[in-house]
TIKEFI-879682 format. One line per field, with one value per residue (C-alpha): residue number from 0; residue in one letter; z, y negated, x negated. Coordinates in Angstrom, 1 decimal. Example, Ala and Ser with C-alpha at 12.3 -4.5 7.8 and 13.67 -1.06 7.14 Angstrom:
BEGIN
num	c(0, 1) .
residu	c(A, S) .
w	c(7.8, 7.1) .
v	c(4.5, 1.1) .
u	c(-12.3, -13.7) .
***
This chain:
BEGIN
num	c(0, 1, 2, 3, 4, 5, 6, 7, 8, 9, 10, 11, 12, 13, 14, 15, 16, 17, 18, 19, 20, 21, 22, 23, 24, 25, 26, 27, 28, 29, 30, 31, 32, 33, 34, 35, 36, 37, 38, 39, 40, 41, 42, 43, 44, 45, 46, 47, 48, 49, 50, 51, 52, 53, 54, 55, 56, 57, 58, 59, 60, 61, 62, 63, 64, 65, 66, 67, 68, 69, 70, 71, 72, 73, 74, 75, 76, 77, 78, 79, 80, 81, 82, 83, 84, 85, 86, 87, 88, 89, 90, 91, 92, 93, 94, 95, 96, 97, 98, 99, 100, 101, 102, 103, 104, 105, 106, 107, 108, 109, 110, 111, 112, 113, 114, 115, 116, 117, 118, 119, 120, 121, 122, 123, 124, 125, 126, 127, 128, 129, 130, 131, 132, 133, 134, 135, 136, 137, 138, 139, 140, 141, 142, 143, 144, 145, 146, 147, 148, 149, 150, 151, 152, 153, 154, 155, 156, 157, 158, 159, 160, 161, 162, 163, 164, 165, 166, 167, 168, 169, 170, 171, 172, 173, 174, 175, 176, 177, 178, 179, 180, 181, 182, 183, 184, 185, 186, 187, 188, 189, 190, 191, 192, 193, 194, 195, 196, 197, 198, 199, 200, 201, 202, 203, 204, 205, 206, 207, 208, 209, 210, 211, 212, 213, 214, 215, 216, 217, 218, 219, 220, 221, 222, 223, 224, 225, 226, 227, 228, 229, 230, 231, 232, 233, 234, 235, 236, 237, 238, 239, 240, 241, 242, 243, 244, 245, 246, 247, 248, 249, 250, 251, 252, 253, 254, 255, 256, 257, 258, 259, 260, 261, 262, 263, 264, 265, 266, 267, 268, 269, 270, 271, 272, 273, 274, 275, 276, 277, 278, 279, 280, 281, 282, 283, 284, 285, 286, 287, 288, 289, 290, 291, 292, 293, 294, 295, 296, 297, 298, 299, 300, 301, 302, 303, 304, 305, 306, 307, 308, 309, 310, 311, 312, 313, 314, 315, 316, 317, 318, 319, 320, 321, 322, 323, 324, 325, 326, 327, 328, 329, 330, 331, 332, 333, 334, 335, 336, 337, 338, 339, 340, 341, 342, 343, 344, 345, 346, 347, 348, 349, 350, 351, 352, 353, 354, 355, 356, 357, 358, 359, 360, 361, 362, 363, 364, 365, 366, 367, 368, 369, 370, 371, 372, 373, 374, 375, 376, 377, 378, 379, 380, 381, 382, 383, 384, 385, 386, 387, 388, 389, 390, 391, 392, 393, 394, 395, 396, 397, 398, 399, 400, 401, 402, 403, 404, 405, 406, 407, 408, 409, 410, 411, 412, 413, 414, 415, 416, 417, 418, 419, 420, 421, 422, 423, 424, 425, 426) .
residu	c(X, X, X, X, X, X, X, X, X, X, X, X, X, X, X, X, X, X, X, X, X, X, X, X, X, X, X, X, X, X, X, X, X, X, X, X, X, X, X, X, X, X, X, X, X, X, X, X, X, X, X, X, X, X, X, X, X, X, X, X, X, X, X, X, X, X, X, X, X, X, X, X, X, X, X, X, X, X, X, X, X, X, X, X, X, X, X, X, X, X, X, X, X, X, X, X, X, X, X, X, X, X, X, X, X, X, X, X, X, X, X, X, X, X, X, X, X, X, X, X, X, X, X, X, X, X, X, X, X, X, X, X, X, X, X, X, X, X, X, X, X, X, X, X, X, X, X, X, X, X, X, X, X, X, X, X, X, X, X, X, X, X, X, X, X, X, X, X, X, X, X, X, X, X, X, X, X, X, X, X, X, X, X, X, X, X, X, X, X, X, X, X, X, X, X, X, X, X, X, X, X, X, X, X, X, X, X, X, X, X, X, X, X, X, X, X, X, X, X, X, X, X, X, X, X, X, X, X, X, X, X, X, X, X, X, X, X, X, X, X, X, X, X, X, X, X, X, X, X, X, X, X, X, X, X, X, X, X, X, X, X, X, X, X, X, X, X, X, X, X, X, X, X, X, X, X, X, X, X, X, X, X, X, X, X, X, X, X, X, X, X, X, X, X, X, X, X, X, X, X, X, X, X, X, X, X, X, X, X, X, X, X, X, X, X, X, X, X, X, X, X, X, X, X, X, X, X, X, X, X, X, X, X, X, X, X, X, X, X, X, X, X, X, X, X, X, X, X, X, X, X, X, X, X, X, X, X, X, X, X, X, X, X, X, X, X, X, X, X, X, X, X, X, X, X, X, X, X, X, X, X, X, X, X, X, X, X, X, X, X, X, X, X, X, X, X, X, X, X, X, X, X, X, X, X, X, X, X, X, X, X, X, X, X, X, X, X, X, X, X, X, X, X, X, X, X, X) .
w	c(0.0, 0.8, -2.6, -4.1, -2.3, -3.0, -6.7, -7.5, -5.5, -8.2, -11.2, -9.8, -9.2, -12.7, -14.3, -13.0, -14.0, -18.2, -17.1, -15.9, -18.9, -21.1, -19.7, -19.9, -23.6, -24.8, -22.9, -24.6, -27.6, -29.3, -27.8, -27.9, -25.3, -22.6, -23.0, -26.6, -25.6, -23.1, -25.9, -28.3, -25.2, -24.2, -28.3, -28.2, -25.1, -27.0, -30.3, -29.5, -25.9, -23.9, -20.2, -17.2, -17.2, -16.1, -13.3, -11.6, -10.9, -8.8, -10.8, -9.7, -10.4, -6.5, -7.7, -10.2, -8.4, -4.9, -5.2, -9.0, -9.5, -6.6, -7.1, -10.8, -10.3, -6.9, -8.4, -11.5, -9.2, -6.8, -9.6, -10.9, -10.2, -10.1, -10.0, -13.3, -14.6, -13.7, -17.1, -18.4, -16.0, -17.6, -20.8, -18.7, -16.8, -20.2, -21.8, -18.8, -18.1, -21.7, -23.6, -22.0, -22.1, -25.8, -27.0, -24.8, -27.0, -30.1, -30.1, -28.6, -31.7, -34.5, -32.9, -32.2, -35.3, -37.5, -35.4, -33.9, -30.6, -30.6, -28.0, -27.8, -24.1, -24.6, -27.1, -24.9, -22.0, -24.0, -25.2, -21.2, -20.9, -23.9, -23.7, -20.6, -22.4, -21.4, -21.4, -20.5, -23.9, -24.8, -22.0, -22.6, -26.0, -25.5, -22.9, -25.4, -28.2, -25.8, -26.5, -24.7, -20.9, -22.0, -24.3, -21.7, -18.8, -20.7, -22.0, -18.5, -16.8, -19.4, -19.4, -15.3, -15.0, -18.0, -16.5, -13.4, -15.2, -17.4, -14.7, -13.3, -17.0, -17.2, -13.5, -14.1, -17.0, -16.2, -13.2, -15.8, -17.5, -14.6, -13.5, -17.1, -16.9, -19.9, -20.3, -18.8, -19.4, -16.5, -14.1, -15.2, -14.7, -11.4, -10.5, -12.2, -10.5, -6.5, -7.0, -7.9, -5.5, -2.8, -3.5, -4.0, -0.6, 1.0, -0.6, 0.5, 4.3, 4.4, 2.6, 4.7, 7.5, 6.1, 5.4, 9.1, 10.2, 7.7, 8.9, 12.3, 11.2, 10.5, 9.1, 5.7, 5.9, 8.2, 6.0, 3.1, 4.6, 5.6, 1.7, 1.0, 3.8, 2.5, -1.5, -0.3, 2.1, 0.7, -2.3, 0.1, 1.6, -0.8, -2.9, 0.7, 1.0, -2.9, -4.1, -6.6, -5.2, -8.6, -7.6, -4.2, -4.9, -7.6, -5.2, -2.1, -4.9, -5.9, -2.0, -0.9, -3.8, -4.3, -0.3, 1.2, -1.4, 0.1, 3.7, 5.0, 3.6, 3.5, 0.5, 1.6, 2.2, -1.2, -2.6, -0.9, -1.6, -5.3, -6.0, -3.6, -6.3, -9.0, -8.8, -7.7, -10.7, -12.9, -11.4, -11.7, -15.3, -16.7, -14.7, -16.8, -20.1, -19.0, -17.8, -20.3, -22.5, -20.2, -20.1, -24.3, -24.2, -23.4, -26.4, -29.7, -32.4, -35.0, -32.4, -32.1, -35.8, -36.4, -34.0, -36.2, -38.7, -35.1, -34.3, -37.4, -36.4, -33.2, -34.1, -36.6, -33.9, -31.4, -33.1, -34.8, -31.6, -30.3, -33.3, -33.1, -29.2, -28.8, -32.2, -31.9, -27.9, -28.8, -30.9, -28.9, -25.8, -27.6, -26.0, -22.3, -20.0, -22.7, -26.6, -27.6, -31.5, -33.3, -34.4, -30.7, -31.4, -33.8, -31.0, -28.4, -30.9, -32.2, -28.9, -27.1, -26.3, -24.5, -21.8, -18.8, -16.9, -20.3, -19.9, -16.0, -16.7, -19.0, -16.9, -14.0, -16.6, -14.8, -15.3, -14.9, -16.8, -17.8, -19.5, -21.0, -24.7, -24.7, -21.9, -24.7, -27.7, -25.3, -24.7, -28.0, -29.4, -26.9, -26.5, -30.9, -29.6, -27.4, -29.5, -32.2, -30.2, -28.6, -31.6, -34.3, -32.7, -30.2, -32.7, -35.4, -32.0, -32.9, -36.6, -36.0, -33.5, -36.0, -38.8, -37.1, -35.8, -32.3, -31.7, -31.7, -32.3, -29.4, -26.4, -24.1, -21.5, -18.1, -16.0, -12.0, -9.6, -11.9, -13.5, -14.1, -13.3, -15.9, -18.1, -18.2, -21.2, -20.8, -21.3) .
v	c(0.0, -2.5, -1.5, -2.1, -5.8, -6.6, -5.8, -7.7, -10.6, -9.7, -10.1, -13.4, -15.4, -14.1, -15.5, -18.6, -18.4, -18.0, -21.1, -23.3, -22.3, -23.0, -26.4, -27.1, -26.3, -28.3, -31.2, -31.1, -29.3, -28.5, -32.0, -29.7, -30.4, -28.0, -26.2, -25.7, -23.8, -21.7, -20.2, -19.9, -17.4, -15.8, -15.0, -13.6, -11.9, -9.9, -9.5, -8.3, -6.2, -7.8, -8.5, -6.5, -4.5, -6.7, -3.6, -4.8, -8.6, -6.3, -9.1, -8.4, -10.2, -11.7, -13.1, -15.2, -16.0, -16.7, -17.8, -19.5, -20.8, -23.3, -25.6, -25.9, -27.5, -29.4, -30.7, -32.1, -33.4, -35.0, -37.3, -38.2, -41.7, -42.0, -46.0, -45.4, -43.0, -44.5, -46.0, -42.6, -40.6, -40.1, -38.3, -36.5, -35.5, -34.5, -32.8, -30.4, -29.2, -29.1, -29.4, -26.2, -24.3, -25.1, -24.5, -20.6, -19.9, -21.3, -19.5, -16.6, -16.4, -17.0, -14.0, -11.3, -12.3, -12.4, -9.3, -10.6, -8.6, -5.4, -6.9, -9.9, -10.0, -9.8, -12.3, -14.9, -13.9, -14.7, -18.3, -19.3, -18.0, -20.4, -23.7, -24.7, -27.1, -28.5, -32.1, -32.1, -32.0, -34.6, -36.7, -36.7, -37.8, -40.0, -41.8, -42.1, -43.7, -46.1, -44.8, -47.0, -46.0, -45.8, -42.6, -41.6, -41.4, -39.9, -36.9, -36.7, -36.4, -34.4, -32.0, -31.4, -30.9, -28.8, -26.6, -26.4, -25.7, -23.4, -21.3, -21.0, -20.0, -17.3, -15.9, -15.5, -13.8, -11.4, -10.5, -9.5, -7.3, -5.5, -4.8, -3.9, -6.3, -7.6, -11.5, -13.3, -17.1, -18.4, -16.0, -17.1, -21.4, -20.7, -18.8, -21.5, -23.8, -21.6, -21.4, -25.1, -27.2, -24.3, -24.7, -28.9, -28.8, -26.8, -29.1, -32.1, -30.6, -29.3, -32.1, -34.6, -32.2, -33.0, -36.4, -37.3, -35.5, -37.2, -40.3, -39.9, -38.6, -40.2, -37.4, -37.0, -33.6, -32.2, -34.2, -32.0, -29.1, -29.8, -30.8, -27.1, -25.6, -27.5, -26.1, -22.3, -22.6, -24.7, -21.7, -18.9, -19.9, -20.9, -17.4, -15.3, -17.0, -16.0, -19.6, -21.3, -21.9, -23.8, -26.2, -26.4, -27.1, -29.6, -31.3, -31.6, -32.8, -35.7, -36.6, -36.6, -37.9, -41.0, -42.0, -40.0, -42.1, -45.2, -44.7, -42.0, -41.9, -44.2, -44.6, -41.6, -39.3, -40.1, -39.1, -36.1, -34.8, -36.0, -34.5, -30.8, -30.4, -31.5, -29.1, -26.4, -26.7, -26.7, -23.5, -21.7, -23.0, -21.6, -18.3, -18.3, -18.1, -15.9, -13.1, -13.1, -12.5, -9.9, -8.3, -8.6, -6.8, -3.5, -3.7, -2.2, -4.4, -2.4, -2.9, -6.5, -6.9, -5.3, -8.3, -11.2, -11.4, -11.5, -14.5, -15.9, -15.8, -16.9, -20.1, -20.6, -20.5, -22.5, -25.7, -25.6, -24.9, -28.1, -29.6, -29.2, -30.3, -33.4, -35.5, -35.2, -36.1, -38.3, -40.8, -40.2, -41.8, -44.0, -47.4, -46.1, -47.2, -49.7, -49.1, -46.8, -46.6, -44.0, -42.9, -41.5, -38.7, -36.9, -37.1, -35.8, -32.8, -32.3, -32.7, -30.4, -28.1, -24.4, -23.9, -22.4, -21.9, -19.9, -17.5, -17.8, -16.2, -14.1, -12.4, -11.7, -9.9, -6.8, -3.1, -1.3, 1.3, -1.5, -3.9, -0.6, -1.6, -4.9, -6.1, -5.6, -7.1, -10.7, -10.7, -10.6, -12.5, -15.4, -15.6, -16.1, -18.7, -20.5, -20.2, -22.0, -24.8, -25.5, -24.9, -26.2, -28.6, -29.9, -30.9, -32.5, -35.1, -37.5, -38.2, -37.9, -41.0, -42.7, -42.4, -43.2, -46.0, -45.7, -45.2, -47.9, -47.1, -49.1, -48.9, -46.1, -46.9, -47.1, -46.2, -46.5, -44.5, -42.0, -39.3, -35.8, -32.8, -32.1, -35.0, -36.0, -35.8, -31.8, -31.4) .
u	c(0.0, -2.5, -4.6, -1.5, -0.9, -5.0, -4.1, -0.6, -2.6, -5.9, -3.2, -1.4, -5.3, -5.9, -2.6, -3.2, -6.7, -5.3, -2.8, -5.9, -7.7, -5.0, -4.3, -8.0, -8.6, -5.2, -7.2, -10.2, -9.2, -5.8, -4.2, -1.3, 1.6, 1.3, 4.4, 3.5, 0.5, 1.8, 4.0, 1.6, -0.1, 2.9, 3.5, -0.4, 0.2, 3.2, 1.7, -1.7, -0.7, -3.4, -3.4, -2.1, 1.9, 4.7, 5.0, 1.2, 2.6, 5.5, 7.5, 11.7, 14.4, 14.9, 11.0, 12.5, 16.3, 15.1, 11.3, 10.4, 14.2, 14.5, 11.5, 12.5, 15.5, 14.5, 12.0, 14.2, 16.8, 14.3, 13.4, 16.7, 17.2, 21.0, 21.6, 19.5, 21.4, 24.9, 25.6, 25.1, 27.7, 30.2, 28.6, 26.4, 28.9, 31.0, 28.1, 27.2, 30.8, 32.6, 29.8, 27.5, 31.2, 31.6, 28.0, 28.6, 31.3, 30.0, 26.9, 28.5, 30.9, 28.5, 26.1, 28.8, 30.4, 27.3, 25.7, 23.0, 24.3, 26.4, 28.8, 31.0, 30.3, 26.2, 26.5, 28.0, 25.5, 23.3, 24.7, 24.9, 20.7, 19.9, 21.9, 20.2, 17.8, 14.2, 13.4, 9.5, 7.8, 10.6, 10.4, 6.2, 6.6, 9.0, 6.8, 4.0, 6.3, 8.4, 11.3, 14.0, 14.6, 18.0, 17.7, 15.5, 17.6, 20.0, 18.3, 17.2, 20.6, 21.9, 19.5, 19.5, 23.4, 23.4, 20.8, 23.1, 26.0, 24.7, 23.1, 26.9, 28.0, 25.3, 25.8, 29.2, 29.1, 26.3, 28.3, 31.2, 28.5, 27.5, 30.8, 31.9, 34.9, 36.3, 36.3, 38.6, 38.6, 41.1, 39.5, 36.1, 37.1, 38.2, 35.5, 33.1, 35.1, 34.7, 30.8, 29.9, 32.3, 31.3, 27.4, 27.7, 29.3, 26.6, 24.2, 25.6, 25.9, 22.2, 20.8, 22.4, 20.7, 17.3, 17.9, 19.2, 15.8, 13.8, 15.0, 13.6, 10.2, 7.0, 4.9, 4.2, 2.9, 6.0, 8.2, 6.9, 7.6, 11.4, 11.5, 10.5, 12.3, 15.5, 14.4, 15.0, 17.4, 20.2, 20.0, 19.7, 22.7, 24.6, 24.0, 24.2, 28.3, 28.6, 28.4, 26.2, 22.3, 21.9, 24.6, 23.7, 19.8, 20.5, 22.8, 20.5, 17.6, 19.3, 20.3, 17.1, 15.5, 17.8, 18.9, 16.0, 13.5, 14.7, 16.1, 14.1, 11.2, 7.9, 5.5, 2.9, 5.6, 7.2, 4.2, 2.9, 6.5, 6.6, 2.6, 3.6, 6.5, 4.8, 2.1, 4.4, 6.6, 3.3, 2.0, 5.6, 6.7, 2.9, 3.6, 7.2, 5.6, 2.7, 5.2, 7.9, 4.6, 3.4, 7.6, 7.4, 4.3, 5.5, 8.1, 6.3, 5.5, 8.1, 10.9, 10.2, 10.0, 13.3, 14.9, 14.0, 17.0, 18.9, 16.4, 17.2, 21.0, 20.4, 18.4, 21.1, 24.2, 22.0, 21.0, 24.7, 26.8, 24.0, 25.3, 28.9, 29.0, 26.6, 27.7, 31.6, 31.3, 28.6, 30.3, 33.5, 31.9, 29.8, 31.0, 31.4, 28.8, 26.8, 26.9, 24.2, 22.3, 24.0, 20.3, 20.4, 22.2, 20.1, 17.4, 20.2, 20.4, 17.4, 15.9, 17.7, 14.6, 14.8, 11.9, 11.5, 15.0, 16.1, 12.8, 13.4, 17.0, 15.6, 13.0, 15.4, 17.5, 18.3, 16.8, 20.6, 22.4, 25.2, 22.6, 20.5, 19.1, 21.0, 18.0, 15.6, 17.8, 18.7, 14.8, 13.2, 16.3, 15.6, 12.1, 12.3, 14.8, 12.5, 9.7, 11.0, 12.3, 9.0, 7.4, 9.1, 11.4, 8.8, 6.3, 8.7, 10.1, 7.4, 8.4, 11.9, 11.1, 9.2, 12.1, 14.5, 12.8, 13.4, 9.5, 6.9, 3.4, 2.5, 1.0, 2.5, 5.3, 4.2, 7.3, 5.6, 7.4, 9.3, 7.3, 8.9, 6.5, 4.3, 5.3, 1.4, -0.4, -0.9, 2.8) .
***
């Protein structure tokens, strides 16, 4: 047992190792963004079948739920400055509830009905994993064009409800799966509707917990702690009473990032708690790619080859069921909260980017007799997915910018006091 401990330890120094290495030579070589890279590797890792099984990380499923999960999305909402964002609420708001539900069905339809996936119900798993979009690469480039704040913060906000949202959509449905219960849409609303309103209320009652603590503390290294204390335990909690954690974590994020920023806590403590996530949300987004590479890797090359018409369908479905949600909701709420460039929507659809909460829900995917084969097909099938939308998508930002001439050559944007993890120059 303990050679067993020493060696899962062995594999995890070494992962991070390749993740150091990788950030490290897109620094002083590639000048790719970060993310970019890390696919690239986790593509190699498939293709070639180097590195270490997926079995010697003793990688599970409660890994990725209850340990790599949380930071993600704390980390997101503790930087999501709400009085910034307020102009934007109401499409936000739109675009994470109706518009994640719509893009589900949409790309669920086009796959089952085009075959990507043998089953109507996989299919629509598999549209909840992959609308959950990624802002970083975005949000770096968009920094280093000046794009306006604006377009920003609304790719921002959009992008951190959807994720919560669409982590409620997937659960959900997987739970239909595993039970082997047919689709039911009212049953599935109200029980969207019993997780989320469940897990915002535990996050609100925890996270005004923290924050009352916070308030009476002068310690930035114990106020750090309570940050990652509150991280975990609002999600245990909320997914020990059967509610959403997502929900619940995003909730207590943006309380303690908006009224705990201001009221309760001072300049050194902002920081420490901004860097510790930061950093932690580095380290666990370059483990992502690494082990979906390492889970691919035991998949033989001819099986994986045989998937990509089914990637072909699936990119299809997902940029249009992006498509057909963001420009008719778009235009419809144009003029509420400000008018906003009708150029913006093209970069609302185009950059609609999949990252690491798709490959998180991927990985923790799990090994049962109800998922059997399909496991393999919504792995391959995504991870295509991804890849192009890093890839492809993530690279052709910058011109799309330029044409549309929302970009200016300039000098980059400083922005003091709000920086999203990893939206430095590596990402």
């Amino acid at each position: 047992m303990e050679h067993a401990i020493e060696h899962a330890v062995g594999v995890y120094i070494a992962l991070v190792g390749i993740a150091c290495l990788v950030g490290i030579l897109t620094k002083w070589l590639a000048h790719l963004p970060y993310t970019i890279a890390l696919t690239l590797v986790g593509l190699a890792l498939a293709i070639f079948k180097v590195g270490p099984s997926v079995e010697e990380t003793g990688f599970s499923r409660d890994l990725v739920f209850f340990v790599l999960l949380p930071p993600l999305l704390f980390q997101g909402a503790l930087h999501m400055q709400l009085w910034r964002l307020r102009r934007h609420a109401i499409p936000v708001g739109v675009f994470a509830t109706v518009g994640v539900i719509l893009t589900t069905v949409i790309i669920g339809g086009i796959t089952a009905g085009l075959g990507a996936f043998q089953t109507t119900m996989i299919a629509m798993l598999f549209g909840a994993l992959i609308c959950t979009t990624d802002p970083v690469s975005v949000l770096a480039i968009f920094r280093r064009s000046r794009a306006p704040a604006d377009l920003k913060y609304l790719v921002e906000g959009e992008s951190l409800f959807n994720d919560g949202t669409g982590v409620v959509v997937f659960t959900i449905l997987l739970e239909m799966v595993l039970h082997g219960e047919a689709f039911d849409a009212g049953a599935a609303a109200l029980e969207f509707l019993r997780v989320s309103l469940g897990g915002a209320l535990v996050g609100l009652l925890l996270g005004g917990v923290a924050f009352s603590v916070l308030r009476r503390l002068n310690d930035h290294l114990l106020e750090n702690m309570i940050c990652l204390l509150l991280c975990y335990g609002v999600f245990w909690t909320a997914e020990h009473w059967h509610l959403s954690g997502v929900i619940a974590v995003v909730t207590s994020g943006l309380l303690i990032g908006n009224h705990g920023r201001e009221m309760a806590m001072n300049p050194r403590t902002t920081e420490t708690v901004e860097t510790f996530f930061e950093s932690i949300d580095f380290l666990i987004n370059s483990l992502l790619f690494i082990l979906i590479g390492l889970e691919l890797r035991a998949i033989p090359l001819p099986q994986i080859a045989s998937h990509l018409p089914a990637i072909g369908i699936a990119i299809g479905a997902v940029l249009a069921g992006r498509a057909a949600v963001v420009y008719p909701l778009f235009f419809a709420m144009r003029r509420i909260g400000g008018e906003r460039p009708a150029s913006w929507s093209h970069v609302l659809f185009w950059g609609g980017l999949r990252g690491s909460i798709p490959i998180a829900l991927l990985l923790g995917l799990p090994h049962t007799e109800a998922l059997g084969s399909h496991r393999i097909d919504l792995l391959v099938v995504g991870f295509g997915v991804i890849c192009f939308s890093l890839i492809v998508q993530g690279l052709t930002m910058k011109p799309l910018l330029l044409a549309l001439r929302i970009s200016d050559e300039g000098e980059e944007e400083s922005d003091p006091g709000h920086h999203t993890p990893s939206e430095v120059d590596a990402l």
